[in-house]
PATORDREN-821048 format. One record per atom (N, C-alpha, C, CB): x negated, y, z; atom name. Coordinates in steps of 0.05 Angstrom, whole numbers, padded with zeros to 5 digits, always signed. Glycine has a CB too. Layout:
BEGIN
NODE      px      py      pz  atom
NODE       X       Y       Z    CA
...
END
This chain:
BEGIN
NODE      px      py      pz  atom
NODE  -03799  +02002  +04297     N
NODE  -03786  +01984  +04316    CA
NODE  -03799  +01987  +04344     C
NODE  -03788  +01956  +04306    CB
NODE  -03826  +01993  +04347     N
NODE  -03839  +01996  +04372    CA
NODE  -03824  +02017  +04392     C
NODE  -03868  +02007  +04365    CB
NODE  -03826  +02039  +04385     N
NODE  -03808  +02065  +04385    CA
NODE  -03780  +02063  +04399     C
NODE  -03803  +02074  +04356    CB
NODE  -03764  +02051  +04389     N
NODE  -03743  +02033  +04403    CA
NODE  -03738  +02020  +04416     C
NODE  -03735  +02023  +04399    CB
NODE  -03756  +01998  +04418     N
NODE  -03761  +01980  +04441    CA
NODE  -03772  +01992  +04460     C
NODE  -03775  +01959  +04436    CB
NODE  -03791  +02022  +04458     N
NODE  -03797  +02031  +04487    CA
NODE  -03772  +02044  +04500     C
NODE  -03822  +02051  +04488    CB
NODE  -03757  +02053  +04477     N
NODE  -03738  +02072  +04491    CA
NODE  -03716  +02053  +04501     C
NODE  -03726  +02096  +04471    CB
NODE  -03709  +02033  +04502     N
NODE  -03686  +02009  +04514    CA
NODE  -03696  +01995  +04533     C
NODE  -03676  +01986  +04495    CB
NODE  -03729  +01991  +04537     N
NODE  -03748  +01968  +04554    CA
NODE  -03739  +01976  +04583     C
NODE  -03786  +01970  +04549    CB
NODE  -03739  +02001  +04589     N
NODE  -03736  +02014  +04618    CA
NODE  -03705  +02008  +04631     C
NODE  -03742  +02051  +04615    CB
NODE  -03682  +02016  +04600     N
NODE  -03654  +02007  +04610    CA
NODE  -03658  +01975  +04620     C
NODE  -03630  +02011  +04584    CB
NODE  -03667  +01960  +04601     N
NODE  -03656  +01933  +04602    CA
NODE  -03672  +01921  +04637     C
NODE  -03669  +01913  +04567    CB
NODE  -03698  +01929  +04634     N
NODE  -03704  +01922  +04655    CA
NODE  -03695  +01919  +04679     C
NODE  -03714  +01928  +04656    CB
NODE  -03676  +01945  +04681     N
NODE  -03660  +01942  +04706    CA
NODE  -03643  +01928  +04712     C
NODE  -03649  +01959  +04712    CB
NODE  -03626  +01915  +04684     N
NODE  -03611  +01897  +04688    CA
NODE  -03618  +01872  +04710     C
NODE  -03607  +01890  +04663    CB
NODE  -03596  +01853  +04726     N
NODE  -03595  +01834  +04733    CA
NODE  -03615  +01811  +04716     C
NODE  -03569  +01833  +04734    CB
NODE  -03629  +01804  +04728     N
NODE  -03632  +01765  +04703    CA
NODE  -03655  +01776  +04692     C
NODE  -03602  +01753  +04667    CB
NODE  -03664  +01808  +04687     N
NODE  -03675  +01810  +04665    CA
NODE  -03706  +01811  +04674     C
NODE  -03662  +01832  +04649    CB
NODE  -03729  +01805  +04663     N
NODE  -03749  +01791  +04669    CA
NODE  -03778  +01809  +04646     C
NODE  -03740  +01755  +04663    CB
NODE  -03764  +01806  +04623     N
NODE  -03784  +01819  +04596    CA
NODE  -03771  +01817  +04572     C
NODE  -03813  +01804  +04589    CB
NODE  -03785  +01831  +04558     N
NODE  -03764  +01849  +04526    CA
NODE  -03789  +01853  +04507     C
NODE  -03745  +01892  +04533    CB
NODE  -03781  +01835  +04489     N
NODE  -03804  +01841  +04462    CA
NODE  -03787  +01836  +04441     C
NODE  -03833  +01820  +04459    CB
NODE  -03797  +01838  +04412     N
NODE  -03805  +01837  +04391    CA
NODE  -03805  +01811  +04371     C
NODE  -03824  +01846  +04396    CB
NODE  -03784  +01806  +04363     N
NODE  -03787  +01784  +04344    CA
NODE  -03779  +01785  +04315     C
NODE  -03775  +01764  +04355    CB
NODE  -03797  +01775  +04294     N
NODE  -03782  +01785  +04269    CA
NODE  -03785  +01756  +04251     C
NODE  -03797  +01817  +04253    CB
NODE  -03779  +01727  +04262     N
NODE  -03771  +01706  +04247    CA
NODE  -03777  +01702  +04221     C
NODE  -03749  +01705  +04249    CB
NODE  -03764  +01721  +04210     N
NODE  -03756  +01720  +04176    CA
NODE  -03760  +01748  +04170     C
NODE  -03722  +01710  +04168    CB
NODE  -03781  +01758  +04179     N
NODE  -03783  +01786  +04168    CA
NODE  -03758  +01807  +04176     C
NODE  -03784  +01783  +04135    CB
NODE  -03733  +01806  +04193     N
NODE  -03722  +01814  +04199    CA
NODE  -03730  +01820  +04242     C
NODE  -03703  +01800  +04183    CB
NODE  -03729  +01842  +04240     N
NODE  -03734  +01850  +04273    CA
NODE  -03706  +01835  +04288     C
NODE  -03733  +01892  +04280    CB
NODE  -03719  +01835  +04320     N
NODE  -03696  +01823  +04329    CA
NODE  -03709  +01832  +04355     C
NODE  -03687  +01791  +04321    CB
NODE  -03685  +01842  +04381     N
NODE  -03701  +01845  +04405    CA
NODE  -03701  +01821  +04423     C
NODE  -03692  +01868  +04419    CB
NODE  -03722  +01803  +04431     N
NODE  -03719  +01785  +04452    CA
NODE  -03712  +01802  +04483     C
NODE  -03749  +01767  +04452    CB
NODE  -03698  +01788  +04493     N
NODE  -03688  +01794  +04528    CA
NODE  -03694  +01769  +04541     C
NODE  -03651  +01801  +04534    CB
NODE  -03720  +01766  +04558     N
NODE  -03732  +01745  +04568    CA
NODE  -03708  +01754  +04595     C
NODE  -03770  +01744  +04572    CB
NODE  -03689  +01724  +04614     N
NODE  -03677  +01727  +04631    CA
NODE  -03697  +01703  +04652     C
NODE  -03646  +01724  +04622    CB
NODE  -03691  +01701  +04677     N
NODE  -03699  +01681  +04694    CA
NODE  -03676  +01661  +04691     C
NODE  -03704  +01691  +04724    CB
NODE  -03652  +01669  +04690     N
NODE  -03633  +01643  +04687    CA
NODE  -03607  +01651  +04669     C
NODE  -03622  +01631  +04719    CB
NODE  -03609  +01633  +04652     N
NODE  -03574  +01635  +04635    CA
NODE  -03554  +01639  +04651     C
NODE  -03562  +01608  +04620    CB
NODE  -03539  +01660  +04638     N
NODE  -03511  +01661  +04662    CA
NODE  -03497  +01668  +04635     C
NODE  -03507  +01689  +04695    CB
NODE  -03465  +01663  +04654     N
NODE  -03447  +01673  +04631    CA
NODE  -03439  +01707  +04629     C
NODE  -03419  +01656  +04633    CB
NODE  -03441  +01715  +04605     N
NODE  -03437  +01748  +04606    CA
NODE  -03412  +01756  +04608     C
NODE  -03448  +01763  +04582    CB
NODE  -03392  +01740  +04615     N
NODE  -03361  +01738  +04627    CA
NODE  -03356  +01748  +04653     C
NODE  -03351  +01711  +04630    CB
NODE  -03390  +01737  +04668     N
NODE  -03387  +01739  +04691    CA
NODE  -03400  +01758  +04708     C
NODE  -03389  +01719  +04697    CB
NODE  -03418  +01773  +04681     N
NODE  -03429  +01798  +04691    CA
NODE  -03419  +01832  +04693     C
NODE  -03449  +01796  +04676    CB
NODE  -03411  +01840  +04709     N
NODE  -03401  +01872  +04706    CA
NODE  -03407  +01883  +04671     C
NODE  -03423  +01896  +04733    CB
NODE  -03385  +01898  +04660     N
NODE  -03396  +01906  +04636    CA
NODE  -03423  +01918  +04643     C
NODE  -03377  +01923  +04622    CB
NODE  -03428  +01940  +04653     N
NODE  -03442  +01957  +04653    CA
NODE  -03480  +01938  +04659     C
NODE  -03427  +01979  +04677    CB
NODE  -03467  +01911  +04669     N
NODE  -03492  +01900  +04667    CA
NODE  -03502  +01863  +04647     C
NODE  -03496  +01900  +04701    CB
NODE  -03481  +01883  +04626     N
NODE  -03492  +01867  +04605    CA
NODE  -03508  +01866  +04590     C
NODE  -03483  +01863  +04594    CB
NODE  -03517  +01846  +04575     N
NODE  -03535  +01857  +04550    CA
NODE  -03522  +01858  +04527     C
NODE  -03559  +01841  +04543    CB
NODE  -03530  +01870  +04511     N
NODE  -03518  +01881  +04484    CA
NODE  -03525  +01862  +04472     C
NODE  -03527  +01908  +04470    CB
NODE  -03501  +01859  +04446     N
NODE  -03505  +01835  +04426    CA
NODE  -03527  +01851  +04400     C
NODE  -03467  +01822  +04410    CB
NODE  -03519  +01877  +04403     N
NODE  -03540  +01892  +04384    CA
NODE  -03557  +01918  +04407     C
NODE  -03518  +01909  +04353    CB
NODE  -03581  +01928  +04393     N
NODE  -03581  +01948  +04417    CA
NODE  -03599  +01963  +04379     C
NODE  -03603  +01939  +04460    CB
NODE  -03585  +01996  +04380     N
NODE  -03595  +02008  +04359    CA
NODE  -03591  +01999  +04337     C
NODE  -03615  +02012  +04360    CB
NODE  -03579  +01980  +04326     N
NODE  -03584  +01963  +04299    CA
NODE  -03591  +01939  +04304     C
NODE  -03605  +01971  +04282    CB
NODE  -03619  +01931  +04320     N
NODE  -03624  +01912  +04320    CA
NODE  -03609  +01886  +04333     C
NODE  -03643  +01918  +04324    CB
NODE  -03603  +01862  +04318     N
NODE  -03598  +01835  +04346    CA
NODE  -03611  +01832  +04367     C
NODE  -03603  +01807  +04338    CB
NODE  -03598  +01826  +04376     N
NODE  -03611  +01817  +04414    CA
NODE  -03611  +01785  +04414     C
NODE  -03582  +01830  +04447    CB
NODE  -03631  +01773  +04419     N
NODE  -03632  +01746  +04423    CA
NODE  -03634  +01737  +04456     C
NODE  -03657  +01735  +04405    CB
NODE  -03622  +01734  +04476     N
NODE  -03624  +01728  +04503    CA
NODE  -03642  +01698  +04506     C
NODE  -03592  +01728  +04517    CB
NODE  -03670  +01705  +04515     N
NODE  -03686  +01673  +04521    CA
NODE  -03690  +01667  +04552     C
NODE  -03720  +01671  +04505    CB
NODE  -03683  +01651  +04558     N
NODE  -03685  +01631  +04589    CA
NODE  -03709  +01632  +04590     C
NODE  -03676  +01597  +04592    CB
NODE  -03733  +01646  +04612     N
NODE  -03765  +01640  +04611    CA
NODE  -03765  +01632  +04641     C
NODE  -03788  +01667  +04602    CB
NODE  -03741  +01635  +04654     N
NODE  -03759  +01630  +04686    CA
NODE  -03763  +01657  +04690     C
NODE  -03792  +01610  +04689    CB
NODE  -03777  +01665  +04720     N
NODE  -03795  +01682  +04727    CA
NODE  -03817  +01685  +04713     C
NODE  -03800  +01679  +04747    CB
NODE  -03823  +01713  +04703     N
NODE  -03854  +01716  +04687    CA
NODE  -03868  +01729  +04716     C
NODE  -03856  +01743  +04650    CB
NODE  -03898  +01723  +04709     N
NODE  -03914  +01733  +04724    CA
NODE  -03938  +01737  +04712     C
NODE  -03915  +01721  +04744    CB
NODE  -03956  +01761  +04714     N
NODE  -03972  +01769  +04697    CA
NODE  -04007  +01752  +04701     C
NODE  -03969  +01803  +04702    CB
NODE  -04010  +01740  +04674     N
NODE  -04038  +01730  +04672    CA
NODE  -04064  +01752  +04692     C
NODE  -04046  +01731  +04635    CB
NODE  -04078  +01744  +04709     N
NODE  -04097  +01758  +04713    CA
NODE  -04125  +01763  +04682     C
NODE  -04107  +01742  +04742    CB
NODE  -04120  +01787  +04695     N
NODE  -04140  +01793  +04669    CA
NODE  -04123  +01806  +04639     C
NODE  -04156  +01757  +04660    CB
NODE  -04098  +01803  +04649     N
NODE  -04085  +01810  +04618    CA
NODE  -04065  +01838  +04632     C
NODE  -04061  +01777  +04599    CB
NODE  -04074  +01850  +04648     N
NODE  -04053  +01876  +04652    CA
NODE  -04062  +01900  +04642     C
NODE  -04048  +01883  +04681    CB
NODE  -04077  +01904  +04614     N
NODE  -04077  +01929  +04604    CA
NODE  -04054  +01944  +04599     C
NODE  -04090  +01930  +04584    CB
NODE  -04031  +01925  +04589     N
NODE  -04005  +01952  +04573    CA
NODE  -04002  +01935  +04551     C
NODE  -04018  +01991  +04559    CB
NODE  -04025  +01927  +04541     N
NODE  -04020  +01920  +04505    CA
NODE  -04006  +01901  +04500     C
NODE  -04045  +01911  +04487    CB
NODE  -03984  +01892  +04481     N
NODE  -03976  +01866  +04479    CA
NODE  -03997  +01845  +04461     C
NODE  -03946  +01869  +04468    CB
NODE  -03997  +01814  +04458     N
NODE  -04017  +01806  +04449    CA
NODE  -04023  +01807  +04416     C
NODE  -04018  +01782  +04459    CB
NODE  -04004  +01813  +04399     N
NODE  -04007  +01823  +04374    CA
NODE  -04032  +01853  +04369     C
NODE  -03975  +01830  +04368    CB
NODE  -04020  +01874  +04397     N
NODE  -04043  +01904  +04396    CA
NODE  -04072  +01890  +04412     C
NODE  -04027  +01941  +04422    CB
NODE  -04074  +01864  +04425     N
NODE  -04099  +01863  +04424    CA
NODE  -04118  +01848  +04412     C
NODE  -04104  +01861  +04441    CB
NODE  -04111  +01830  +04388     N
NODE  -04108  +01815  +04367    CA
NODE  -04114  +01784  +04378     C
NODE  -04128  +01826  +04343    CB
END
């Protein structure tokens, strides 16, 4: 699943709204989160700058976070699961 998510992280990013992209697996099932700054309707977005209801197999879950901005002290790369 890692593998995948690097290879979509670079598309999605470019999107409109779009903010950060991880990893969620609830119920033992993978799922890709799409962190946006604000809910919009995807009616009202150009196809080409939508997000997928699936991307590779996996669901796409779209979450509202606001603007992210990076912790000082936490910009190695790793997400917080690879640094335990």
């Amino acid at each position: 699943m890692r593998e995948e998510l690097r290879r979509v992280t670079d598309r999605l990013m470019k999107l409109p709204h779009v903010v950060g992209v991880d990893i969620d697996a609830p119920s033992g099932r993978d799922r890709i989160r799409v962190f946006v700054d604000s809910r919009f309707a995807a009616a009202e977005q150009p196809p080409e700058e939508r997000i997928p209801e699936t991307i590779e197999g996996y669901p796409v879950d779209i979450v509202e976070s606001g603007p992210l901005t990076a912790e000082e002290g936490n910009d190695d790369g790793r997400s917080a699961e690879e640094r335990g």
